[in-house]
C-alpha positions in Angstrom: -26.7 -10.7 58.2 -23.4 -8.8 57.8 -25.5 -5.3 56.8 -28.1 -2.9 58.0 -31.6 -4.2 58.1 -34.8 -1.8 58.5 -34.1 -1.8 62.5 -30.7 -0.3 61.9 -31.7 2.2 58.7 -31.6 5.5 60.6 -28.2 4.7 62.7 -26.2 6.4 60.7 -23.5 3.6 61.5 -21.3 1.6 58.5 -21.4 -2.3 58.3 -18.1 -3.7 58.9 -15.2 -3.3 56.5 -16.5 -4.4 52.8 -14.3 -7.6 51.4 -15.9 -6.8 47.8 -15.3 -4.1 45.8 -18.5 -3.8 43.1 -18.0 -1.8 40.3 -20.8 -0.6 37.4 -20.0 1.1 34.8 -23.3 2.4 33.5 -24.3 4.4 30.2 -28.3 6.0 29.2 -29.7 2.5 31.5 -31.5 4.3 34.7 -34.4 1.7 34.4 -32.1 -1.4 34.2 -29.4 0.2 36.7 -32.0 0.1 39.7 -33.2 -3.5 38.9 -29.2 -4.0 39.3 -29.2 -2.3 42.5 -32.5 -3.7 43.9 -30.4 -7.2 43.6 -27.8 -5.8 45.3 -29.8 -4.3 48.2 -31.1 -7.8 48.5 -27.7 -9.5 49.1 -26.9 -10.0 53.2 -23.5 -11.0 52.8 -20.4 -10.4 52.6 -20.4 -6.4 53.2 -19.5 -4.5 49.7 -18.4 -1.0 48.5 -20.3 -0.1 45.6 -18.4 2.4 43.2 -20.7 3.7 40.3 -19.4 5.1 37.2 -21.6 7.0 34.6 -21.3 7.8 30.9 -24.5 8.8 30.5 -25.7 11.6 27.9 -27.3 14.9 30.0 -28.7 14.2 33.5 -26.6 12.1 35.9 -27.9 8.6 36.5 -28.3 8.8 40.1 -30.8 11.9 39.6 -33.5 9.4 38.3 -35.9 9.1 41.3 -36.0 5.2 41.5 -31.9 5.3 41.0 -31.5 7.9 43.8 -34.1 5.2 45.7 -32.2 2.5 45.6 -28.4 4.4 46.6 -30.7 5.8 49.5 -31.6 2.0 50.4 -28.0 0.7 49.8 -26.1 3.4 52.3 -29.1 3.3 54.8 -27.9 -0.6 54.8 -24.4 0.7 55.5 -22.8 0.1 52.2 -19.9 2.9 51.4 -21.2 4.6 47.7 -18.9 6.2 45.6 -20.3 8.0 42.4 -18.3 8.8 39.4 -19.0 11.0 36.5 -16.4 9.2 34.2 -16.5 11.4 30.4 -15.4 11.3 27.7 -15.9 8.3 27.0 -13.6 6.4 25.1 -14.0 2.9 24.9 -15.6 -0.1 27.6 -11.9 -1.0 28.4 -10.7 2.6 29.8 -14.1 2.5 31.6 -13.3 -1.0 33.2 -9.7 0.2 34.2 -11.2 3.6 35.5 -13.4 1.9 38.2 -10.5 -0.8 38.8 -8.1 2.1 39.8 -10.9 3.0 42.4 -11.1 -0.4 43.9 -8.7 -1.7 46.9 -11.0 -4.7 48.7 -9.2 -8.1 48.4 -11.9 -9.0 45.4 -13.8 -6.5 42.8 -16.9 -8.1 41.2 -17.8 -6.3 37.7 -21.6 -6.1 37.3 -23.2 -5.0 34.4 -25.7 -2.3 35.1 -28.5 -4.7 33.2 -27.8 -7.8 35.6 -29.9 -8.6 38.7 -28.2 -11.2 41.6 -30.8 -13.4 43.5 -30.3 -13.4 47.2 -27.1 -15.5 47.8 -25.5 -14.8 45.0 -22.5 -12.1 45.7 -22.1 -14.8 48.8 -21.8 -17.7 46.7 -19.4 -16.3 44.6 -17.0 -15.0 47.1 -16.7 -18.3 49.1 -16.5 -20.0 45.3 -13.3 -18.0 45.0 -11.7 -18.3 48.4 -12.2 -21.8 48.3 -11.0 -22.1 44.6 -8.2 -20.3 44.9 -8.0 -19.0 40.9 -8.1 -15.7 39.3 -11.9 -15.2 39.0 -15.0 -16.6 39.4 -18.3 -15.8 37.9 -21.9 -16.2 36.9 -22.9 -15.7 33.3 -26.5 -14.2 33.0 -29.4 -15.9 32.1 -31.9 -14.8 30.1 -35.1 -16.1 31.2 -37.1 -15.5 28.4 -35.2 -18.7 27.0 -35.8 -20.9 29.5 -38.7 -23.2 27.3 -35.3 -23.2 24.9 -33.3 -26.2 25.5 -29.6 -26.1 23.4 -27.9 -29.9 24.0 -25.9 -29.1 21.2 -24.5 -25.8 23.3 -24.1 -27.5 26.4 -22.8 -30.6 25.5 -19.3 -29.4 26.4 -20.0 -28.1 30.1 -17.2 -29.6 31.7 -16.6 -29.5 35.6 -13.7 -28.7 37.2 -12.3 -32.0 39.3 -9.6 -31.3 41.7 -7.7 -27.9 41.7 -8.6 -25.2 38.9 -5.3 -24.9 36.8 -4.2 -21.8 34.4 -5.3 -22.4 30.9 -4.4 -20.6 27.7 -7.1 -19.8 25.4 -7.3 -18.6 21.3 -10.0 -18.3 18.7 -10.2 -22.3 17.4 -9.3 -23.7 20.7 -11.4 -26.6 21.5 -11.8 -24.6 24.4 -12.5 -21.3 23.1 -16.1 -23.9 22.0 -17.6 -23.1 25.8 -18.6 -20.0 25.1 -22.1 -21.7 24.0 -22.1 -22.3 27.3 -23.5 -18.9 27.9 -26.3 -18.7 25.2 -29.9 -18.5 26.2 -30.9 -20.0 29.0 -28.3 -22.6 29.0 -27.0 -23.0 32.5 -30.4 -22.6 34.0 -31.1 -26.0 32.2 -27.6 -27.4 33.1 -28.6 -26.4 36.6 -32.1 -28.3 36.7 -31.0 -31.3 35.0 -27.6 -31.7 37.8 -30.4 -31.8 40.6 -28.2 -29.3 42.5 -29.6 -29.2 46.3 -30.0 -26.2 48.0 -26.2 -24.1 48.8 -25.1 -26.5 46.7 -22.8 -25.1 44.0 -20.3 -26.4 41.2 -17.3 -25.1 39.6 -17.1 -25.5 35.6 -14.6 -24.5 32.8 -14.9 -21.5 30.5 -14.2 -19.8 27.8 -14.7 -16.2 29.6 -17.5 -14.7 31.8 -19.1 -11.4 31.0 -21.5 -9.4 32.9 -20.7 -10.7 36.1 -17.4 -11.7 37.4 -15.7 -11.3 40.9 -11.9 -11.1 40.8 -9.2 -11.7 43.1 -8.3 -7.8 42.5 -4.6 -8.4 42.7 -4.6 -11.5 40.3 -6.5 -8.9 37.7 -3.9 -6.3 38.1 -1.1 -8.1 37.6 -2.3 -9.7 34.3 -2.6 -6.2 33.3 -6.5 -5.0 33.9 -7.6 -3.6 31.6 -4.8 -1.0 30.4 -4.4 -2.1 27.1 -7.4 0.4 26.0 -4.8 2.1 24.8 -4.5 0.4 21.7 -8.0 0.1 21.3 -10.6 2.6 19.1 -13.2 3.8 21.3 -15.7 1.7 19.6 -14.5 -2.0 20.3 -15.9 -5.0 22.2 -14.8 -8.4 23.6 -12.4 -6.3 26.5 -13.4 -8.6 29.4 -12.1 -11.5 27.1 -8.7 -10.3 27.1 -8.4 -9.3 30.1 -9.5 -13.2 31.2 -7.3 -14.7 29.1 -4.5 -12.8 30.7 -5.5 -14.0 34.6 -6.4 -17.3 33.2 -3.1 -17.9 31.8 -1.6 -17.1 35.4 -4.5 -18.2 38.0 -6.9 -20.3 35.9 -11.0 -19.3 36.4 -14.1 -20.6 37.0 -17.9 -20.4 36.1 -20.1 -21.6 38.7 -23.6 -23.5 38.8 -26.1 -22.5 40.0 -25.9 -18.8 38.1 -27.9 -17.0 40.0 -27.7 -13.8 38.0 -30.3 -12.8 35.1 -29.6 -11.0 32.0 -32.7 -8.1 31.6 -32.7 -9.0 28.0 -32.8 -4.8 27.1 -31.3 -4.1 24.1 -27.5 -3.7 24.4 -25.7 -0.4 24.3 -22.7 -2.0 22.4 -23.9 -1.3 19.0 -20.6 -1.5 17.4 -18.8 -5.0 17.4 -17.0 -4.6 14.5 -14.0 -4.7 16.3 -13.1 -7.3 18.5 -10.7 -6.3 21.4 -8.5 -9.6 21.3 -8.0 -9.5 17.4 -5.9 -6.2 18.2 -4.9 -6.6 21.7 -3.6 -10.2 21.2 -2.5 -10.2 17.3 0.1 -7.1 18.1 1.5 -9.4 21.7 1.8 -11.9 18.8 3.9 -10.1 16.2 5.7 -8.0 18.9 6.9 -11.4 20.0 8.2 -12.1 16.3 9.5 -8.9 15.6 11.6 -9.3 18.8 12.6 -13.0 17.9 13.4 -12.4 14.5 17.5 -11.7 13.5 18.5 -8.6 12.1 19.5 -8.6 8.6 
């Protein structure tokens, strides 16, 4: 165990220097924001920084009691907290780049604050990507309510990786842009049972992206951009984890990885207005800036 356990709570002392950065951004979610951290608390390795950013409306998040419980638990296990009061808000994306601006560990996972990690998980996921070597791994959530819910027809294109992952490129009408079914439900969980996976076994699978729980290669993430295109986003806008995969794919390539040991809390999501799709404007003006800049002069 690389962290404090209940022998070691009133020491005082740090755990050794954290190789993961984890960053929540977190909006009006204290109930689902301690589940998060309860599966966080319950993770032995390797050592992580967790840096918290809130949006909420009036009281600060971590003055909910059972919030303020659980950072109590983390730092008495020697994890370094940060806490952020991040307003106004103006869109997910500026969040996202806000709290990757505070990260500097080698890898920054990004963990919704409605996602809880079994035991093993953040562990899995960071040898997943020192072994694979790509610009992210990551573990979709499941939503267990699903799990008597079997979808052939949305996992009939799970594809493993074999060999090396590679960069890929990625659009709307893709054949590969299909795995996002990959995701739905309880998919993966089912994927997971009928592979017969053996204990610490895991696999590494293609996607289409990975939202609500991905660990980057921090560096890989930055220079594809992070998330500064927010900038030519409205405030109200989703899909920004998608282009900011597509970016590191296109460089470093990504993986999801079996088993997904993360589970989606099922509450209702705060993202109430999807009528805009981050790509369609992010991507469409690379597109016609590319044109414009091809196209003679008359």
């Amino acid at each position: 165990m690389n962290r404090h356990t209940s022998v070691h709570w009133a020491s005082g002392q740090p755990s050794a220097d954290p190789a993961v950065d984890v960053l929540i951004p977190t909006c009006n979610r204290p109930a689902e924001l301690t589940v998060t951290l309860a599966g966080l608390a319950a993770q032995e390795a390797p050592v992580f920084r967790l840096v918290l950013s809130d949006q909420s409306d009036g009281v600060q998040v971590w003055n909910h009691a059972t919030v303020a419980a659980m950072l109590r638990v983390l730092a008495a296990q020697g994890t370094p907290i940060e806490l952020h009061r991040h307003l106004p808000r103006r869109g997910l994306a500026e969040h996202r780049q806000f709290l990757l601006e505070k990260a500097h560990a080698e890898k920054a996972l990004f963990l919704d604050d409605d996602v809880w990690l079994e035991p093993g998980a953040l562990q899995r996921m960071s040898r997943a990507l020192d072994q694979l070597r790509c610009g992210f791994v990551g573990m979709a959530p499941q939503g267990l309510s699903y799990l008597d819910d079997r979808r052939p027809e949305q996992t009939n294109v799970f594809t493993p990786w074999e060999g090396a992952v590679t960069p890929e490129r990625i659009r709307p009408g893709d054949a590969a842009f299909r795995r996002w079914t990959l995701h739905s439900a309880a998919n993966l969980s089912h994927l997971s049972a009928d592979l017969e996976l053996e204990p610490g076994q895991w696999i590494p699978y293609k996607v289409a992206w990975l939202g609500g729980c991905t660990m980057y290669r921090r560096q890989a993430l930055e220079d594809a951009g992070g998330f500064r295109f927010w900038t030519q986003l409205p405030p109200e806008h989703c899909g920004e984890d998608v282009v900011a995969q597509w970016r590191v794919m296109e460089k470093h390539g990504a993986a999801g990885i079996l088993p997904a040991g993360a589970v989606h809390l099922e509450s209702p999501s705060t993202v109430t207005d999807r009528r805009v799709e981050a790509f369609d404007l992010v991507l469409r003006d690379a597109v016609e800036e590319k044109s414009a800049q091809l196209t003679p002069e008359r």
